[in-house]
Structure formats: structure tokens, C-alpha cells
C-alpha positions, 0 to 999 in steps of 0.5 A: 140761245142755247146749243141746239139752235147755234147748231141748227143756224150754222147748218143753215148759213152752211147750207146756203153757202154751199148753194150759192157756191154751186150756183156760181159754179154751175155756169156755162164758165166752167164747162168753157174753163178747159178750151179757153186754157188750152187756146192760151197755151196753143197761142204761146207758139210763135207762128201757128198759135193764132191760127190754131187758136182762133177755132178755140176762141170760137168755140168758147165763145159759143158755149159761154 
């Protein structure tokens, strides 16, 4: 194989690494990242963080 079609084969693995990486990352997951960490974080106090939280599950629930 010469050097030209090494390079030309690695670019195309890197090419299709990257598009499956942005296939995973393009889901309805990461949009819900943000409220699903800050319900975590809102049931971490002692009395009110299951009621405040619940309204955030919801809403990560619904845009997963």
C-alpha cells in the first residue's frame, strides 16, 4: 500500500468515527442532560427536593 492510500483510509475511518460520534450524541439525551442534573442536585435537600424535583423528572421524561 503506498502512502497516498494509508492516508486516504485513515481519513475515511476518521470520517466515519466522527459520524457515528455525533449520531450518539445528536439524541433527545443530551438536551435532557441539564434538567436530569439539576433534579439530582434539587433532591439533595432534606424536605422539599422530592417535591421540586418531581416537576423536573416530568419534564425529562417527556423530552427523552
Amino acid at each position: 500500500m503506498n502512502p497516498s492510500h494509508r492516508d486516504s483510509v485513515r481519513r475515511l475511518a476518521g470520517a466515519v468515527v466522527l459520524a457515528a460520534a455525533a449520531a450518539v450524541l445528536a439524541g433527545c439525551g443530551v438536551v435532557a442532560l441539564p434538567v436530569r442534573t439539576t433534579s439530582a442536585v434539587v433532591k439533595v435537600v432534606p424536605v422539599a427536593g422530592d417535591v421540586v424535583a418531581a416537576p423536573l423528572d416530568v419534564t425529562a421524561d417527556v423530552i427523552d
